[in-house]
C-alpha positions in Angstrom: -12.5 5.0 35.6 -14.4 3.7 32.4 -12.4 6.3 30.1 -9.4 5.4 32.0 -10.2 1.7 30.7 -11.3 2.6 27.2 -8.1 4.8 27.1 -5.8 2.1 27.8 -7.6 -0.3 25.2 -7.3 2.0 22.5 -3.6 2.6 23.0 -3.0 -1.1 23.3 -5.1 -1.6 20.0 -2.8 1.3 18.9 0.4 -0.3 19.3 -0.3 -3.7 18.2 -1.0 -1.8 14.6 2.0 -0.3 15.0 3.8 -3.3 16.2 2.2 -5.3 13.1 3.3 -2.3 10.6 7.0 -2.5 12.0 7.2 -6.4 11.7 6.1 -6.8 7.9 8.7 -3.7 7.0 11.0 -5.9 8.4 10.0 -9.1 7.0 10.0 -7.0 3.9 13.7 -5.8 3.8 14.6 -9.2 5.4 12.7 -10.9 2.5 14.6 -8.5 -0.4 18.2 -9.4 1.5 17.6 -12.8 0.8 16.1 -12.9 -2.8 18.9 -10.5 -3.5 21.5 -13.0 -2.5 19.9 -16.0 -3.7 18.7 -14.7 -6.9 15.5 -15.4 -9.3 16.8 -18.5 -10.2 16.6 -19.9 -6.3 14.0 -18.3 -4.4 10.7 -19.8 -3.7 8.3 -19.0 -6.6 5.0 -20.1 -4.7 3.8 -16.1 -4.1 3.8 -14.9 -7.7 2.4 -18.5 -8.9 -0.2 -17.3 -5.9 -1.0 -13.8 -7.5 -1.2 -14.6 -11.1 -3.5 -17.5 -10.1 -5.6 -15.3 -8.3 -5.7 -12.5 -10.8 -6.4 -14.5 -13.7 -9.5 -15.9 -11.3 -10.7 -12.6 -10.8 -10.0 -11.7 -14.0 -12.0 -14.5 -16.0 -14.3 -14.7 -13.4 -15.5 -11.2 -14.3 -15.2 -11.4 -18.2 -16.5 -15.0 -18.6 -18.0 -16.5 -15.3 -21.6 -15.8 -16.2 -21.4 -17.4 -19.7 -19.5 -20.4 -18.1 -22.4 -20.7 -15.6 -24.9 -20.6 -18.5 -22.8 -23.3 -20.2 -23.0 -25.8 -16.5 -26.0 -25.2 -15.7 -27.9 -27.5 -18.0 -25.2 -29.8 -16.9 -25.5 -29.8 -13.3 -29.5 -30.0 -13.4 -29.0 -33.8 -14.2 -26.7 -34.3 -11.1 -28.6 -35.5 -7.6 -26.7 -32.9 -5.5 -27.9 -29.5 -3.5 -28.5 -26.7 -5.1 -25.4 -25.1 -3.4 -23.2 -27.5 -4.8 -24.9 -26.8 -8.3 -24.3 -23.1 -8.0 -20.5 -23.6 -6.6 -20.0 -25.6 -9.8 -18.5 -23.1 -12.6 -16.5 -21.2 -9.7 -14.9 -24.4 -8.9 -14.4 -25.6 -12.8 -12.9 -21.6 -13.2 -10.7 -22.5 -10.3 -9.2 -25.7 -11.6 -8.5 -24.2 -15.2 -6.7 -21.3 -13.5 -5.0 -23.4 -11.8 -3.9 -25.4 -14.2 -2.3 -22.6 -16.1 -0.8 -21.4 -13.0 1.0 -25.1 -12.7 1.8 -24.8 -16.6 3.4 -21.4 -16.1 5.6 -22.4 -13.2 6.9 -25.9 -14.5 7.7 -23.9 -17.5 9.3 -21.0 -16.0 10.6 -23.8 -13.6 12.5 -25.8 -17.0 14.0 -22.9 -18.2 15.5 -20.6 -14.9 15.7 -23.3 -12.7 19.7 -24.9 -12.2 19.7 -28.4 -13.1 22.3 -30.8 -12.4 21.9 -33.6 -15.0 23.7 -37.4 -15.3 25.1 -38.0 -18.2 26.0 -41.5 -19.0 29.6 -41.4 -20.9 31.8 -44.6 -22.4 35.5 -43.1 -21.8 38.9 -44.6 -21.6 41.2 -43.1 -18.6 44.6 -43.8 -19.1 47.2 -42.9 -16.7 51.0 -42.1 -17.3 54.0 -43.9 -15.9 57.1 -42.0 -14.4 58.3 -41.7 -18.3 55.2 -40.0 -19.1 54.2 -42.4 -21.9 50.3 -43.2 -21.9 49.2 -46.7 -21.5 46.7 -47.9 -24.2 45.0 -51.3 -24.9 47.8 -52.8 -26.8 50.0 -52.0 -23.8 50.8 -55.0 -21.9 51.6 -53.7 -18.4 48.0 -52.2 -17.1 49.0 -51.6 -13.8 48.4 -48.4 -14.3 46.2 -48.3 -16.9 42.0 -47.8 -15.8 39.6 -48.1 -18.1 36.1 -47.4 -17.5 33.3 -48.7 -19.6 30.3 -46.7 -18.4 30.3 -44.2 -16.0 28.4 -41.5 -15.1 29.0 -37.4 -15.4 27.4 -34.6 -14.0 26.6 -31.7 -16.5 25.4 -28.4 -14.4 23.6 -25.4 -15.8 22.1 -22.2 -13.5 24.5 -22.5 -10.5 26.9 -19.3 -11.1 26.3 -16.6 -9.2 23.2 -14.7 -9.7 23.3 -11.7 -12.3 22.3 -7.8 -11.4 18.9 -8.8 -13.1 18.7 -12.1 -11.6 18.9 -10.6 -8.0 16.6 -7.9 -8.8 14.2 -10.4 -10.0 14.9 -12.3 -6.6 14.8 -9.2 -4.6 11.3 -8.7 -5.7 10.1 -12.5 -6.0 11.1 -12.6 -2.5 9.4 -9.6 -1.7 6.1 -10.4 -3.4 6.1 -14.3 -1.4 6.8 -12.4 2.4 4.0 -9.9 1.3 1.6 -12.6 -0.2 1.6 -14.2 3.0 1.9 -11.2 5.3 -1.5 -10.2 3.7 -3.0 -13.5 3.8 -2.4 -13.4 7.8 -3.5 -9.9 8.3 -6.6 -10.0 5.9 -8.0 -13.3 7.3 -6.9 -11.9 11.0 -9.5 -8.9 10.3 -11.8 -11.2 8.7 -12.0 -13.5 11.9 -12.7 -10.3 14.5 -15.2 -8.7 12.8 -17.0 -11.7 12.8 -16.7 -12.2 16.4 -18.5 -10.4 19.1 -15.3 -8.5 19.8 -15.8 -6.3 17.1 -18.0 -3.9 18.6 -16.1 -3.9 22.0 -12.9 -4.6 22.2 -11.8 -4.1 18.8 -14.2 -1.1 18.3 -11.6 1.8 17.9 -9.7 -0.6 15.3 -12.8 -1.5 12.9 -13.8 2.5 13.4 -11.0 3.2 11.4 -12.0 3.7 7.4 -8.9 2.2 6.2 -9.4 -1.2 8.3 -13.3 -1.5 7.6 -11.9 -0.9 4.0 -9.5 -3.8 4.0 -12.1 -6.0 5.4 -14.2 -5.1 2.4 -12.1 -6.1 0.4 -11.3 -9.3 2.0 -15.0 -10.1 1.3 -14.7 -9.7 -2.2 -11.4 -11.0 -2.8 -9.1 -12.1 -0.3 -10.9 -15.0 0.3 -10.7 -16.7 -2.5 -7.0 -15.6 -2.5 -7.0 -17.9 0.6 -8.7 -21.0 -1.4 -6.2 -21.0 -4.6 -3.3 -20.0 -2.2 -3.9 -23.3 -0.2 -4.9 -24.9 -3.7 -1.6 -24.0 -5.3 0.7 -24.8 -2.3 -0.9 -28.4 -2.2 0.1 -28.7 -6.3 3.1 -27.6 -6.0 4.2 -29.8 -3.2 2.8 -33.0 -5.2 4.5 -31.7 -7.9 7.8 -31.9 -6.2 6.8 -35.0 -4.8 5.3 -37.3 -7.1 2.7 -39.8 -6.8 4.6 -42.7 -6.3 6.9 -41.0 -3.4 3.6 -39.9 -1.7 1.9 -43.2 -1.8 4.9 -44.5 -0.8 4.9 -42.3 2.2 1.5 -42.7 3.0 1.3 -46.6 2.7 4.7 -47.0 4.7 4.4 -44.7 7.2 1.0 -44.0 7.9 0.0 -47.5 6.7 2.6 -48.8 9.0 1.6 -47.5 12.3 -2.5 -48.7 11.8 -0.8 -52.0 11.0 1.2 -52.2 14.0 -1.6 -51.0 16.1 -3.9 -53.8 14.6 -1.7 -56.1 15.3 -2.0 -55.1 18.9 -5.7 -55.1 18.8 -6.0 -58.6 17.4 -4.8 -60.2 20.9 -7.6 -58.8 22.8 -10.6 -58.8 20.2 -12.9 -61.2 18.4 -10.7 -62.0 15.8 -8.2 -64.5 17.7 -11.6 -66.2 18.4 -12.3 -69.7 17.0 -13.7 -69.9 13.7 -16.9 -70.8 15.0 -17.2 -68.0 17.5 -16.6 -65.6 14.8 -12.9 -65.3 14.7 -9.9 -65.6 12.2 -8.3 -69.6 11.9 -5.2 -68.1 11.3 -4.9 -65.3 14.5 -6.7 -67.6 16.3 -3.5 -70.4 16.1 -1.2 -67.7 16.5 -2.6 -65.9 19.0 -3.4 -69.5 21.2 0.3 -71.2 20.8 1.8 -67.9 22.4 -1.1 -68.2 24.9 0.0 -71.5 25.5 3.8 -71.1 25.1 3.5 -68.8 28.3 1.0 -70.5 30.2 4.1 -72.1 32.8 5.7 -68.8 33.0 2.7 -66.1 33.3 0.4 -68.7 35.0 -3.4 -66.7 35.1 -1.8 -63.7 33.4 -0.6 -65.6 30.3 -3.4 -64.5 28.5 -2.3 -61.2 28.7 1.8 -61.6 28.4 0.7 -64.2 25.8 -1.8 -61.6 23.4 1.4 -59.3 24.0 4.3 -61.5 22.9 1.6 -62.0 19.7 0.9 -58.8 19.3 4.9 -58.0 18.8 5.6 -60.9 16.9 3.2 -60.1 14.4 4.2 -56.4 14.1 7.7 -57.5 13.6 6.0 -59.6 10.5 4.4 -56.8 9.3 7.7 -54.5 9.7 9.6 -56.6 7.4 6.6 -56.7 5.2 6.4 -53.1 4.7 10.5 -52.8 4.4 9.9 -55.3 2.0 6.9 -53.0 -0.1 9.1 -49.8 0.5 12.2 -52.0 -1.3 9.1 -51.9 -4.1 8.4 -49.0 -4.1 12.0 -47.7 -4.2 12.6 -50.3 -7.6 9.3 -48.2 -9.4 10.8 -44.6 -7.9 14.1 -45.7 -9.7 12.1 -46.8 -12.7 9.9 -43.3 -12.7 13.3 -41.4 -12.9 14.8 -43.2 -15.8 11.9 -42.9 -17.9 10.9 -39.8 -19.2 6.9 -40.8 -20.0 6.9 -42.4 -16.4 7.7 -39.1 -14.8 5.2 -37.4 -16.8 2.4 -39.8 -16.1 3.5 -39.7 -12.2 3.4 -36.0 -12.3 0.2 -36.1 -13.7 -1.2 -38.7 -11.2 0.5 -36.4 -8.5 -1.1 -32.8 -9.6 -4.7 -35.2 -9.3 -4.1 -36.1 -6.1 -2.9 -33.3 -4.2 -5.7 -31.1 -5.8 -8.3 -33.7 -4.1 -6.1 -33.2 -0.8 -6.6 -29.2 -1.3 -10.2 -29.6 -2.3 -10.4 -31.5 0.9 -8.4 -29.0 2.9 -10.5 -26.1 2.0 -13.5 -28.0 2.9 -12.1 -28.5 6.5 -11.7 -24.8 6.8 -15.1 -23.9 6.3 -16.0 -26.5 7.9 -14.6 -25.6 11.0 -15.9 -22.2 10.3 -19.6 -23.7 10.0 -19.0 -25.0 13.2 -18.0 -22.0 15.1 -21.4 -19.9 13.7 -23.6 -22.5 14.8 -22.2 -22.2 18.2 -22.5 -18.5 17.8 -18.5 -18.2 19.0 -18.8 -16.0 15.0 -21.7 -14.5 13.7 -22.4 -15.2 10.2 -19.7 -14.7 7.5 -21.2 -12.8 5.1 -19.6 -13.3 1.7 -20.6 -10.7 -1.6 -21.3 -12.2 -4.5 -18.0 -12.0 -5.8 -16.8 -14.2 -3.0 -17.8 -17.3 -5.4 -15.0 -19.5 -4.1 -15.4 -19.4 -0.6 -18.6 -18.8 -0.4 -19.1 -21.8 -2.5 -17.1 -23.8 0.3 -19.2 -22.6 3.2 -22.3 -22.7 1.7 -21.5 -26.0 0.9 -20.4 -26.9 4.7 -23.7 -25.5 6.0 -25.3 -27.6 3.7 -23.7 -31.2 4.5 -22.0 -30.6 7.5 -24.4 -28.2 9.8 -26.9 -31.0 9.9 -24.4 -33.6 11.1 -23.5 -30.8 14.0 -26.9 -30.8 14.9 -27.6 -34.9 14.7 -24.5 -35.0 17.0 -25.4 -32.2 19.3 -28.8 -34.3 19.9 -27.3 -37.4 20.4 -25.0 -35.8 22.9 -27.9 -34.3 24.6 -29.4 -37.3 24.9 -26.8 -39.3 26.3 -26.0 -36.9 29.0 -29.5 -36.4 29.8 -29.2 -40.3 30.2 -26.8 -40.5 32.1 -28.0 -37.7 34.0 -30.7 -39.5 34.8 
């Protein structure tokens, strides 16, 4: 009966591999169709930005990351922080500079390859022809058929005729080298996760008893990893870069901005702040908030508080609508500005690359913070990184240094108030 079991596990562990093997050959040739179609000039280049950032990591990482941690580390001796975040220090400095190049690579490769479609501002005269065929000019004195515009605008396109036989060869294998970035990213970190778990050494144990696997996951220990960190990194730039800062703030203020306004303006109703001055409330909410009260007192009789702090509620979130349609009007006028103006759209994209690289920072902390969590409640064991696991490991170590004592302050406070309430 056991072998029976143990059979049956190994031959479903069998054909998932072979199920996984069959899917990325497909995604594969799927992914060389469409690059060969589209070409180099149209495909997404985010997987080879991926892999030359990542290779030039590992690359300067091995040539110069111990003379760049000799050069920091007077540096970050002066700075109050743990001495995780102290050590993390030059991987994350090595990072950002390769990084950077892999930004200045792509917007480069990006002006030159890319099609453009450009506005070109022209002053022309159009003058039309009447059934003799004789043109009308400005010393004609019939212009009822003569059209004559001062300034108008002309679109000049480069890049959009159809791909070359080098162009979709280059597509082909951009294409190709994006499906397989991510394909390995998924796989990798999929091996990464079970050997961690306790599954490894049961249900998984014919799969991580095979060298090739156990070889992989070596290698994801060394490397991938940190593949993971600048993949997320880069796909975060590269977004803001395509963005902007002014179109994200504008997103971010109007949308998300937007909704916490409206739902404040609900809250206000029912909350201390449409309380009289004196009581510790707002003058202003407080006469709003009290004339609806009172405008519905006849109607809503010992509910018009209620109906009353609702009407207000709505009729100061329709204020604060036509306040933000009014600030995205704003923000459109500088959006227009930013694109007319060379040195405005560098500046933005400048401000842009800043911010989305604190998002990613921010995003890679999550991960591992999440992770932190997970060991502590021993759903992983612990994720051992090598020492050429800089990047990551400089994440997680940081997460079990800042964030593993809030998880146990909240798990005793938790405690405690169910033994409280227990009691």
């Amino acid at each position: 009966m056991l072998y029976s079991i143990l059979a049956t596990r190994d031959a479903v562990v069998k054909g998932v591999m072979i199920g996984v093997l069959v899917f990325c050959a497909l995604a594969l040739v799927i992914a060389l169709c469409v690059g060969a179609k589209k070409g180099v000039r149209r495909v997404s280049w985010l997987g080879v930005t991926w892999l030359f950032t990542g290779l030039l990591f590992c690359l300067l990482h091995k040539f110069i990351g111990g003379w760049l941690a000799g050069i920091l580390s007077p540096l970050t001796q002066k700075i109050p922080l743990a001495d995780s975040v102290k050590a993390f220090a030059p991987s994350l400095v090595l990072a950002s500079a390769c990084l950077l190049i892999g930004m200045l690579v792509h917007g480069i490769m990006a002006l030159v390859l890319r099609p453009k479609r450009k506005y070109v501002r022209k002053e022309a005269d159009v003058f039309t022809k009447d059934d003799d065929w004789v043109e009308y000019d400005d010393e004609a004195e019939d212009y009822d058929d003569y059209e004559k515009y001062a300034s108008r605008k002309l679109v000049q396109k480069s890049g959009y005729a159809k791909p070359s036989l080098m162009g979709r060869v280059f597509g082909s294998l951009t294409c190709m080298i994006n499906c397989a970035m991510v394909l390995a990213t998924v796989i990798l970190f999929t091996l990464f996760v079970l050997q961690a778990t306790p599954f490894r050494d049961t249900t998984f144990a014919s799969l991580f008893s095979i060298g090739a696997v156990n070889a992989v996951v070596a290698f994801t220990k060394n490397y991938a990893l940190d593949f993971l960190m600048l993949g997320i990194a880069i796909s975060f730039l590269l977004k803001g870069r395509k963005n902007g800062f002014i179109e994200t703030i504008r997103a971010i203020v109007i949308y998300l901005g937007g909704i916490a306004l409206v739902v404040f303006c609900f809250y206000i109703p029912f909350s201390k702040l449409c309380h009289a001055p004196s009581e510790g409330g707002i003058w202003l909410f407080h006469k709003i908030v009290g004339a609806t009260v009172y405008a519905v007192q006849g109607m809503a009789g010992k509910y018009a508080p209620i109906v009353g702090g609702i009407f207000a509620g709505l009729g100061m979130s329709i204020v604060a609508i036509l306040a933000m349609v009014l600030l995205n009007l704003v923000f459109k006028g500088l959006i227009y500005v930013k694109d007319s103006w060379k040195p405005f759209r560098v500046i933005d994209g400048v401000f842009a690359v800043l911010l989305y690289f604190v998002i990613a920072l921010a995003v890679c902390l999550l991960f591992w913070a999440v992770f932190t969590l997970f060991t502590h409640f021993g759903l992983l064991h612990t994720v051992f990184f090598t020492e050429k696991t800089t990047l990551a490991g400089g994440f997680f170590e940081i997460c079990q240094t800042y964030f593993e004592p809030l998880i146990q302050m909240a798990e005793q406070y938790l405690a405690g108030l169910f033994a409280k309430f227990g009691a």
